[in-house]
N, CA, C and O atoms as a Tripos MOL2 file, in Angstrom:
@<TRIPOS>MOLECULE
protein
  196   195    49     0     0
PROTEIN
NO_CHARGES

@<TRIPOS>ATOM
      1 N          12.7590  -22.4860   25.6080 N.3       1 UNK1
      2 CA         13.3750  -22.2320   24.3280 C.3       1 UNK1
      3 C          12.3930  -22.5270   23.1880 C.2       1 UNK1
      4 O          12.5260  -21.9430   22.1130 O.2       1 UNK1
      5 N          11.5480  -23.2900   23.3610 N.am      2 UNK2
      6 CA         10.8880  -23.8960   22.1090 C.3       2 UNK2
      7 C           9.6040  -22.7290   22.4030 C.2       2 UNK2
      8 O           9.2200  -22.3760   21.2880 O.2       2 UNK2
      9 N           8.9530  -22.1400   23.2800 N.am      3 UNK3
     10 CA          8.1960  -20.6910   23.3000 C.3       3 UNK3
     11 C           8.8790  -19.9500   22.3240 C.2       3 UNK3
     12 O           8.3570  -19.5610   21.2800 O.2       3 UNK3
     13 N          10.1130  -19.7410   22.6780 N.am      4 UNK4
     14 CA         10.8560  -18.6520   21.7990 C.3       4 UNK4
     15 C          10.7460  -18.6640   20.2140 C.2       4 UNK4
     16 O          10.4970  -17.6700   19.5310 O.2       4 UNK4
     17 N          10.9850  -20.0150   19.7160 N.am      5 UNK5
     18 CA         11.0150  -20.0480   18.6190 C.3       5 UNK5
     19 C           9.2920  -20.4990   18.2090 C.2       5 UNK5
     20 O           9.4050  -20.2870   17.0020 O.2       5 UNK5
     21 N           8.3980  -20.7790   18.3060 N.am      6 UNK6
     22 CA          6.9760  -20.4640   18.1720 C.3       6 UNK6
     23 C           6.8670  -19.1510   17.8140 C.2       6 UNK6
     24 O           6.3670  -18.8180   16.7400 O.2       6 UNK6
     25 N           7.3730  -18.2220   18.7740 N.am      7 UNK7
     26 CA          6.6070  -16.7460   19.0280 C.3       7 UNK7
     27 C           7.4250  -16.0470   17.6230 C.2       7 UNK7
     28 O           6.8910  -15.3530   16.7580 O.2       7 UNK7
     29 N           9.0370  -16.5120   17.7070 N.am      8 UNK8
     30 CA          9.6990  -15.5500   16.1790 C.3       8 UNK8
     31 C           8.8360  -15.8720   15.1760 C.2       8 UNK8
     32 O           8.2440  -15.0850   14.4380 O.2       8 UNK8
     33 N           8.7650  -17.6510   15.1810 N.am      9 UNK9
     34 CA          7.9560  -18.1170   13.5800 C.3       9 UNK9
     35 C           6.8040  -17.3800   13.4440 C.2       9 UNK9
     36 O           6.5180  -16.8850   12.3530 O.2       9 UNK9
     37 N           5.9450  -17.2120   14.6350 N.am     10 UNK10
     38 CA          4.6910  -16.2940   14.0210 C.3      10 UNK10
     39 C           5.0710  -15.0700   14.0530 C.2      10 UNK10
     40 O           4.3560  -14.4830   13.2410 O.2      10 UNK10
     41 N           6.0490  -14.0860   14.6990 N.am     11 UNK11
     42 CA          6.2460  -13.0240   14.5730 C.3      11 UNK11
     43 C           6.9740  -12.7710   13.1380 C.2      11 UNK11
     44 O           6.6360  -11.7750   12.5000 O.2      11 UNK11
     45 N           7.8370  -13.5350   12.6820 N.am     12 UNK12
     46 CA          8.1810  -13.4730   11.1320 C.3      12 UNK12
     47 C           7.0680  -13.6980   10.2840 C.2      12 UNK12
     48 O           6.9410  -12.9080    9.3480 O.2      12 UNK12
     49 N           6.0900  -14.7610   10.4320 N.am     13 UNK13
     50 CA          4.8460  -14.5300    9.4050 C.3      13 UNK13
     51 C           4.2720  -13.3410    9.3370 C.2      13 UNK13
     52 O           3.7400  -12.8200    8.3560 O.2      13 UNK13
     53 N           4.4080  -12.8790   10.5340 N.am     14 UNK14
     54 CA          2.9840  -11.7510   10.4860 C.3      14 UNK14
     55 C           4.4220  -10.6470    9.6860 C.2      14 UNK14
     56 O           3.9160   -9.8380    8.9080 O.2      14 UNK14
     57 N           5.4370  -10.5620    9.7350 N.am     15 UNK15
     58 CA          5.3560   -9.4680    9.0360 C.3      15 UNK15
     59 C           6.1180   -9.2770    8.0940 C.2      15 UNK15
     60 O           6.4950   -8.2010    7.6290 O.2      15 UNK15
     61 N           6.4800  -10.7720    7.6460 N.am     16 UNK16
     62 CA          6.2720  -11.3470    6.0400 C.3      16 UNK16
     63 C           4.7650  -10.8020    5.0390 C.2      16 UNK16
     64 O           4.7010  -10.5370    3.8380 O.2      16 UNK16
     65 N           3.9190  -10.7870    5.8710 N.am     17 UNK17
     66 CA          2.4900  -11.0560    5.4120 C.3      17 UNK17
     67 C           1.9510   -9.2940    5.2300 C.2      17 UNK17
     68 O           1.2840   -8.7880    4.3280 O.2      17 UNK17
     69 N           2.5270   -8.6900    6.4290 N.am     18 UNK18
     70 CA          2.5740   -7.3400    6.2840 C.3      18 UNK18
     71 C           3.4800   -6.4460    4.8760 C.2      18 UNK18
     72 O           2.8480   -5.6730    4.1560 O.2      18 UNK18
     73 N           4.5780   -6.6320    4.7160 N.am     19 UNK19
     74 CA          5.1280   -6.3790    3.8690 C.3      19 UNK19
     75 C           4.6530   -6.7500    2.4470 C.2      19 UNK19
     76 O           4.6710   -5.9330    1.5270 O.2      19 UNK19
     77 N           4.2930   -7.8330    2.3350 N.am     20 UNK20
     78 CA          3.7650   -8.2500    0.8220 C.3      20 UNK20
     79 C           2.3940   -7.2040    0.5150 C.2      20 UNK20
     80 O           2.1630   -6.4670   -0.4430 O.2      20 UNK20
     81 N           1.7800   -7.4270    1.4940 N.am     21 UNK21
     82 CA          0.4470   -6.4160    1.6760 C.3      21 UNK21
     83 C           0.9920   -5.0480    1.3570 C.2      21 UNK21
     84 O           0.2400   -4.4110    0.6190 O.2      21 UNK21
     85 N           2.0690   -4.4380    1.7040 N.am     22 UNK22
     86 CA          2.2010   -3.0370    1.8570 C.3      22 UNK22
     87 C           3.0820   -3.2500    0.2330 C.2      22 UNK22
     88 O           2.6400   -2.3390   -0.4660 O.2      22 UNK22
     89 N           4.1240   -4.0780   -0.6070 N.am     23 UNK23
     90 CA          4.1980   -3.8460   -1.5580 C.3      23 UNK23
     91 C           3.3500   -3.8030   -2.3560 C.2      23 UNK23
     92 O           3.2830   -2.8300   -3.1070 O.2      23 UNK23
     93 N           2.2770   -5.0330   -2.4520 N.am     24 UNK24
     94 CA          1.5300   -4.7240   -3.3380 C.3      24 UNK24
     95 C           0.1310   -3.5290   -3.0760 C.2      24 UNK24
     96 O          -0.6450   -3.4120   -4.0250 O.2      24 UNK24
     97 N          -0.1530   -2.6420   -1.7330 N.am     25 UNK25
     98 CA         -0.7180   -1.7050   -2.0390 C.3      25 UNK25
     99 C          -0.2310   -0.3340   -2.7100 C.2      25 UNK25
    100 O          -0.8880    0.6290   -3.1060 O.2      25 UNK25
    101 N           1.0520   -0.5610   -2.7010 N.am     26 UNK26
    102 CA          1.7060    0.6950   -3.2870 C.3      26 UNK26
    103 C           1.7620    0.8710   -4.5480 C.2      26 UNK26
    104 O           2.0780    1.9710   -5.0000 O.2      26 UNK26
    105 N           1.3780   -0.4850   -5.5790 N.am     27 UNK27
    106 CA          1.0410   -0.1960   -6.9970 C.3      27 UNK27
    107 C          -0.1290    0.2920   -7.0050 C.2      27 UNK27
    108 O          -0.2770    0.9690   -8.0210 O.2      27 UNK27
    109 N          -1.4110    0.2680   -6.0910 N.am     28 UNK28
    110 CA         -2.8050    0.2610   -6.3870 C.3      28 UNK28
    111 C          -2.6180    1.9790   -5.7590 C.2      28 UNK28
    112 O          -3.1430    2.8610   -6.4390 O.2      28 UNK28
    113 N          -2.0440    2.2860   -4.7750 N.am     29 UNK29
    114 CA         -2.0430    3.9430   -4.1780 C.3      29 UNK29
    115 C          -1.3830    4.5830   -5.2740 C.2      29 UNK29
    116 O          -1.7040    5.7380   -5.5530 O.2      29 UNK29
    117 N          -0.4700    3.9630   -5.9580 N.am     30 UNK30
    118 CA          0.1460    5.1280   -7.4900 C.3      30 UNK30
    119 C          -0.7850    5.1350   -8.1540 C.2      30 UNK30
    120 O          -0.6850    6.1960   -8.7700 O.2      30 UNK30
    121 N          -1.8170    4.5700   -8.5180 N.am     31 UNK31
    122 CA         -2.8400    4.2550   -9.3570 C.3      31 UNK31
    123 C          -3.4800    5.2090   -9.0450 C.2      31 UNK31
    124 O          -3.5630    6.1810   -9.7960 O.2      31 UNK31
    125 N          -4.0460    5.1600   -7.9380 N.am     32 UNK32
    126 CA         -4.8930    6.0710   -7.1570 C.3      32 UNK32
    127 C          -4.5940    7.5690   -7.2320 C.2      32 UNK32
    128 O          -5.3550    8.4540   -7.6210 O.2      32 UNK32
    129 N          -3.4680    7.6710   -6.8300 N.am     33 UNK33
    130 CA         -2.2080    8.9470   -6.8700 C.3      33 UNK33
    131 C          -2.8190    9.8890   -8.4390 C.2      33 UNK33
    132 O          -3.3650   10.9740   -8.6410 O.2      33 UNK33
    133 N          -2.3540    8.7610   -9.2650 N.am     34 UNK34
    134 CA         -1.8190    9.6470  -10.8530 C.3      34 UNK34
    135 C          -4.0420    9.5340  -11.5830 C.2      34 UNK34
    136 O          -4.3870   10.1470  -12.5940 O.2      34 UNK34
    137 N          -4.7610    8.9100  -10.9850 N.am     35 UNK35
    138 CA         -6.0150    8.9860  -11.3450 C.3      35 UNK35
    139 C          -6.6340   10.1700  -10.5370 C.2      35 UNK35
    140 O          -7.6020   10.7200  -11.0630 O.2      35 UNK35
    141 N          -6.2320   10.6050   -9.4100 N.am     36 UNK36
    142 CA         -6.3790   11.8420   -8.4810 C.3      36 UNK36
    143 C          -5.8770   13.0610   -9.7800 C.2      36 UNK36
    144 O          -6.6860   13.8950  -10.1870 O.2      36 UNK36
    145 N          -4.8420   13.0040  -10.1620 N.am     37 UNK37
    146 CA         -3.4370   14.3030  -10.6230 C.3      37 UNK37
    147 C          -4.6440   14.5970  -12.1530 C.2      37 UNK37
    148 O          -5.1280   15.5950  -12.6860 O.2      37 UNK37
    149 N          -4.7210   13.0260  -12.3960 N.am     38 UNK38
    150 CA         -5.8100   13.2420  -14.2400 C.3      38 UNK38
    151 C          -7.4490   13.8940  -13.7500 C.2      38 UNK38
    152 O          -7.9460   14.5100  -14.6930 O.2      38 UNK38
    153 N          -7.9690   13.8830  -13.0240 N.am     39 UNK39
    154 CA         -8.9010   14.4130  -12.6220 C.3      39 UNK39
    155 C          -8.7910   15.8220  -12.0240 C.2      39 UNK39
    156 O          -9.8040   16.5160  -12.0940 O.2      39 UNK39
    157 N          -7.6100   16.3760  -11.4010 N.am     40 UNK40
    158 CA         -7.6230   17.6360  -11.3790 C.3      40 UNK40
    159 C          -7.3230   18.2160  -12.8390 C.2      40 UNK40
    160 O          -8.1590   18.9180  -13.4080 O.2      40 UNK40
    161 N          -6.1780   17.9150  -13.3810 N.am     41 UNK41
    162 CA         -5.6570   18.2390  -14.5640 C.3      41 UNK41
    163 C          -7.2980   18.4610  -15.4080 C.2      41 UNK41
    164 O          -7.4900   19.6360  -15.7230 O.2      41 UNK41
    165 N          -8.0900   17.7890  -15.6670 N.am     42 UNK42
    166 CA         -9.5860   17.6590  -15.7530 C.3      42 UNK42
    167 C         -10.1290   18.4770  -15.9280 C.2      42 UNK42
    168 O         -10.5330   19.0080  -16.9620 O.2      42 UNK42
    169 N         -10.2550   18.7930  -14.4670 N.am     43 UNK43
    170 CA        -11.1310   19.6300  -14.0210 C.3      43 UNK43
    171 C         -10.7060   21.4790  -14.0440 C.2      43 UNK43
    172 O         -11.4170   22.4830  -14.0770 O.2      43 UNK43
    173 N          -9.1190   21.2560  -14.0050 N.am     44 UNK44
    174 CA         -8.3140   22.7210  -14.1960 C.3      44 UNK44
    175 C          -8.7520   23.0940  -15.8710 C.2      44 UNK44
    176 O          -9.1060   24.2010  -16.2780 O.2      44 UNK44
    177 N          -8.6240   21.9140  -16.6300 N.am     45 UNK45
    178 CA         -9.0020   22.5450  -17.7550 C.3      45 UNK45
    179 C         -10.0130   22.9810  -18.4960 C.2      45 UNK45
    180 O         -10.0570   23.6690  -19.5160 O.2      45 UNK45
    181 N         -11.1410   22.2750  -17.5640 N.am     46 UNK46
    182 CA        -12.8310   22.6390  -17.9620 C.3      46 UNK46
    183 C         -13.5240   24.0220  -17.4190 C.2      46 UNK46
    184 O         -14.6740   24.4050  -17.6320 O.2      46 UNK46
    185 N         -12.3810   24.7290  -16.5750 N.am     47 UNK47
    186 CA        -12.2980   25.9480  -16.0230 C.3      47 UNK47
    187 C         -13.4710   26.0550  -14.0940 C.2      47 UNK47
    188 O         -14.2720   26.7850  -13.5090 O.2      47 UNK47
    189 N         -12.8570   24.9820  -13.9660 N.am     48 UNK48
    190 CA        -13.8690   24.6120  -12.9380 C.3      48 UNK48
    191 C         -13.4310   25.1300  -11.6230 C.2      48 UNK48
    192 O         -14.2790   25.4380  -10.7860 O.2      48 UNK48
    193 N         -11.5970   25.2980  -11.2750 N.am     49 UNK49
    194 CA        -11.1910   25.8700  -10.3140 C.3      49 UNK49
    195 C         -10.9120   26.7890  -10.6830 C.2      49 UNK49
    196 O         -10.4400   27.6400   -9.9300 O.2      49 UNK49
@<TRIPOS>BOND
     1     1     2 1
     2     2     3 1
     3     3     4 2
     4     3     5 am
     5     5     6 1
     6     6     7 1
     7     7     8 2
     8     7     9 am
     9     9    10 1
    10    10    11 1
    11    11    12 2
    12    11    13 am
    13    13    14 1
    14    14    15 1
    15    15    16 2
    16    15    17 am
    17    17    18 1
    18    18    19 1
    19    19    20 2
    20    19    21 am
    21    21    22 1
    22    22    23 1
    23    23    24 2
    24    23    25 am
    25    25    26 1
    26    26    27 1
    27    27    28 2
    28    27    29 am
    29    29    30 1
    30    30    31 1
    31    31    32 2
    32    31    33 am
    33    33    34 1
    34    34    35 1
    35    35    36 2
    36    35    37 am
    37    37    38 1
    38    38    39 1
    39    39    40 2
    40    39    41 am
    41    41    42 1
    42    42    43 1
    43    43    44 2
    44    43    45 am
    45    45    46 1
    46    46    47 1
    47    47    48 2
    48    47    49 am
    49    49    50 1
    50    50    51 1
    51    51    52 2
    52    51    53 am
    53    53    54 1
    54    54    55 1
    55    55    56 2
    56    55    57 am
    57    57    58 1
    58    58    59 1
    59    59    60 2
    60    59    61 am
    61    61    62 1
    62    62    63 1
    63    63    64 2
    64    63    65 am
    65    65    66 1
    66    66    67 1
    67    67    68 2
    68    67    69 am
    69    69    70 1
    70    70    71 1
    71    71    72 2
    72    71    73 am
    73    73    74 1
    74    74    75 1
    75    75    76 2
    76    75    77 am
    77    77    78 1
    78    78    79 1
    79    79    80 2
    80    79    81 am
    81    81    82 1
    82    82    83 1
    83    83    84 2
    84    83    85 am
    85    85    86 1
    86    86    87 1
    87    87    88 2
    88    87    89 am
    89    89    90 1
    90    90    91 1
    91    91    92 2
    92    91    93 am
    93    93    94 1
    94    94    95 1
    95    95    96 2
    96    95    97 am
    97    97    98 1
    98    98    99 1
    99    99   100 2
   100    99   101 am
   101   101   102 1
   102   102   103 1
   103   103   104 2
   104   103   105 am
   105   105   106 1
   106   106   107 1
   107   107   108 2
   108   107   109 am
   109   109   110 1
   110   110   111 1
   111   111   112 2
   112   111   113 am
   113   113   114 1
   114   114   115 1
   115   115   116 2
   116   115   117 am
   117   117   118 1
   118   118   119 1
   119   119   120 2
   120   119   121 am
   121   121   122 1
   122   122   123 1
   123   123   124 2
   124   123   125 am
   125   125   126 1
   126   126   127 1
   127   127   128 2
   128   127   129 am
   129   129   130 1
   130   130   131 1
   131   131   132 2
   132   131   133 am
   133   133   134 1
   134   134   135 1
   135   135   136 2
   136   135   137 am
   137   137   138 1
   138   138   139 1
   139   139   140 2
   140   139   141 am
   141   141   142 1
   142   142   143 1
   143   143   144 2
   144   143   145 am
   145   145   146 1
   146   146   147 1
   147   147   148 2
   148   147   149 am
   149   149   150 1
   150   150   151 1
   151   151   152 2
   152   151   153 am
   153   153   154 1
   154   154   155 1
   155   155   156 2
   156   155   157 am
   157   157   158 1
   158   158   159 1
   159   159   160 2
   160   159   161 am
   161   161   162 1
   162   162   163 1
   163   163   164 2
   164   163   165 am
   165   165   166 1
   166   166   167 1
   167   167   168 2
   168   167   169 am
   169   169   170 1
   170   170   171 1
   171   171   172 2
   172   171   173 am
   173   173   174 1
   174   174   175 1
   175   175   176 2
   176   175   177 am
   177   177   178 1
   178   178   179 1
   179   179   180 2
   180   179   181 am
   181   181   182 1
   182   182   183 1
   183   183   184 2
   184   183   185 am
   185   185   186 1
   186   186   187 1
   187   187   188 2
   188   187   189 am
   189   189   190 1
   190   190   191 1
   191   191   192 2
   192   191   193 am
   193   193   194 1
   194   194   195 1
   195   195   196 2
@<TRIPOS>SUBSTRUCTURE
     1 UNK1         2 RESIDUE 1 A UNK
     2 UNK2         6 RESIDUE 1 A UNK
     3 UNK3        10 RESIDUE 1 A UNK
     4 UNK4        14 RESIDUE 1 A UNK
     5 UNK5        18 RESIDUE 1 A UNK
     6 UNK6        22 RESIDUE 1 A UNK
     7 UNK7        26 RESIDUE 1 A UNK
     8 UNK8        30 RESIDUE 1 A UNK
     9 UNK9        34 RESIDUE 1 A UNK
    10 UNK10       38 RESIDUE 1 A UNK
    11 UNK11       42 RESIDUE 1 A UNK
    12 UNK12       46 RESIDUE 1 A UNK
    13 UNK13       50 RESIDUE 1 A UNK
    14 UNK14       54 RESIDUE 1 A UNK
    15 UNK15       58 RESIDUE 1 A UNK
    16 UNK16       62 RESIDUE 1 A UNK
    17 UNK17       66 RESIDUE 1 A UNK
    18 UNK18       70 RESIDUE 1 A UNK
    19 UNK19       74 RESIDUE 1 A UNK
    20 UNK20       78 RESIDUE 1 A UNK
    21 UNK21       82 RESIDUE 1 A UNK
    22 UNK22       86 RESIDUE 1 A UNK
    23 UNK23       90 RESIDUE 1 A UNK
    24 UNK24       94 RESIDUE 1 A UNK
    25 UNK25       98 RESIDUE 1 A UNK
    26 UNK26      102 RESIDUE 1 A UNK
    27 UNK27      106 RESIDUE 1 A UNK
    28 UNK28      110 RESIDUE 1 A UNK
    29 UNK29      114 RESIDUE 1 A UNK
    30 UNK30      118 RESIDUE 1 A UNK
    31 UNK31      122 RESIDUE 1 A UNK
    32 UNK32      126 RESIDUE 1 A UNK
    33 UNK33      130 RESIDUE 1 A UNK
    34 UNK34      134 RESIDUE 1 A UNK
    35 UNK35      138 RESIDUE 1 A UNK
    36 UNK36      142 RESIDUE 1 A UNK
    37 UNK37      146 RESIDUE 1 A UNK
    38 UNK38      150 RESIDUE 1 A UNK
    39 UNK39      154 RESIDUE 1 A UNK
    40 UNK40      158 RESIDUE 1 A UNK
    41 UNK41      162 RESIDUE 1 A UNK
    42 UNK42      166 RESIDUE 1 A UNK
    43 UNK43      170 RESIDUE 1 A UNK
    44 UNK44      174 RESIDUE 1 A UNK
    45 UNK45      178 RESIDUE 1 A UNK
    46 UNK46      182 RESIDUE 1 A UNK
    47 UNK47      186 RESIDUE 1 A UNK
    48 UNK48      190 RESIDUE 1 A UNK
    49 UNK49      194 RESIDUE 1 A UNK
């Protein structure tokens, strides 16, 4: 029994630790996202495509 509860506690860290990671990359990928959209927008208007 005491295996069991070892293995949840680290299996809940790890994906406690996962999740925080994946919220906070999803502000930095919108970032990424809408700096992608301003660089075509950019480039559509400098007559480049």
């Amino acid at each position: 029994m005491e295996d069991f509860w070892a293995s949840a506690v680290q299996s809940g860290f790890a994906v406690a630790v996962a999740g925080y990671l994946l919220v906070r990359m999803e502000s930095r990928l919108q970032e990424l996202t809408n700096a992608i959209r301003d660089l075509q927008v950019a480039i559509v208007n400098r007559g480049g495509i």
